[in-house]
N, C-alpha and C positions, 0 to 999 in steps of 0.2 A: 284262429280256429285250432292251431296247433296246441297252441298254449293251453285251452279247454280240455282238450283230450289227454294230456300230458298230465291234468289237475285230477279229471276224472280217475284215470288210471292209478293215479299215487294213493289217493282217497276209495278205490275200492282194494288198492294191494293194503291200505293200513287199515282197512276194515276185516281183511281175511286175517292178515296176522294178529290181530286184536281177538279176532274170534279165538283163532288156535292157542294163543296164549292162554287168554280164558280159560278153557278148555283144560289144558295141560298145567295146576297149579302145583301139583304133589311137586316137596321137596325131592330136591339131587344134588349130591354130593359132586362138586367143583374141586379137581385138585390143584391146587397149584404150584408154584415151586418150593415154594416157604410154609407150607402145608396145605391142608383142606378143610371144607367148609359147607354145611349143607346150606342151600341157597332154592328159593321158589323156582320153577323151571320158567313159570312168566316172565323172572327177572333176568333167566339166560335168552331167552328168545327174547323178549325185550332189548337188551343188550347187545345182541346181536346183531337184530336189524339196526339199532342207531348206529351203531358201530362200522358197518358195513354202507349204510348211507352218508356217514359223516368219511370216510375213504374216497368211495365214489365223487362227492362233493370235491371234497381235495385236487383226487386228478382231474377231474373236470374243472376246474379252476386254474390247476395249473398249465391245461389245453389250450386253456380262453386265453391265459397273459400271452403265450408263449404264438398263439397265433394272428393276436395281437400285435407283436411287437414286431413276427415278421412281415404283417400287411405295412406297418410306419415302415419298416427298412426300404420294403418293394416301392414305396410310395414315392420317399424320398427317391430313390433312384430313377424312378419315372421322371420326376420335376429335372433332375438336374440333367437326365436324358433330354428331356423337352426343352431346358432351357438353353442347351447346347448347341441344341438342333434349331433354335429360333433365331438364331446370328447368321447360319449355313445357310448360303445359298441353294436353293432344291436342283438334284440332280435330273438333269432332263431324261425323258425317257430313253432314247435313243443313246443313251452311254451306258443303259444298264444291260447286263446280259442275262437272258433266261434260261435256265438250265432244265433240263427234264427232270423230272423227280425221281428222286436215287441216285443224282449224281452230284458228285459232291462239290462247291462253290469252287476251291481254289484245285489247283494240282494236286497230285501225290507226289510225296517223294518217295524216289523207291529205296529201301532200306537197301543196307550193308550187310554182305554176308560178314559176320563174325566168328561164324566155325573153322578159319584157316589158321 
């Protein structure tokens, strides 16, 4: 259903900028570093948005490996947790201690003054 609505929306935003395009065809002078050039304004708003979709595209591609790769790392790490864990004897309840929330598992050690 997501995907539908995601379809919809792309398909009425490239329906509005197609209008606007339309719309706005009078030449514009584009400068650029090596000189200038007049150029349809459809072709700058055209350019634009593919421009600016093909960026999007990108980082949103480079989110998807990258959070990919950290689900494999986390994964693998589960396995070799779990397979660790599956030779260990399980610890009975009665040796484990519960602690109130807020306080922390092991000791503190208490720091050293070092201002002397």
């Amino acid at each position: 259903m997501k995907a539908q609505w995601i379809l919809i929306l792309t398909l009425l935003f490239a329906l509005v900028t197609a209008v606007f395009a339309v719309i706005n065809v009078d030449p514009v002078r584009v400068k650029y570093v090596f000189g200038e050039r007049d150029i349809p304004l459809i072709l700058v708003i055209l350019g634009s948005v593919l421009l600016g979709g093909l960026i999007t595209g990108f980082i949103g591609l480079f989110r998807q490996f990258k959070l990919k790769r950290q689900i494999r790392l986390l994964e693998k790490k589960v396995a070799e947790y779990e397979s660790g864990q599956a030779g260990s004897a399980p610890v009975p309840s009665s040796d484990l201690q519960l602690q109130p929330a807020g306080t922390p598992s092991s000791p503190e050690v208490p720091m050293q003054d070092t201002t002397k």
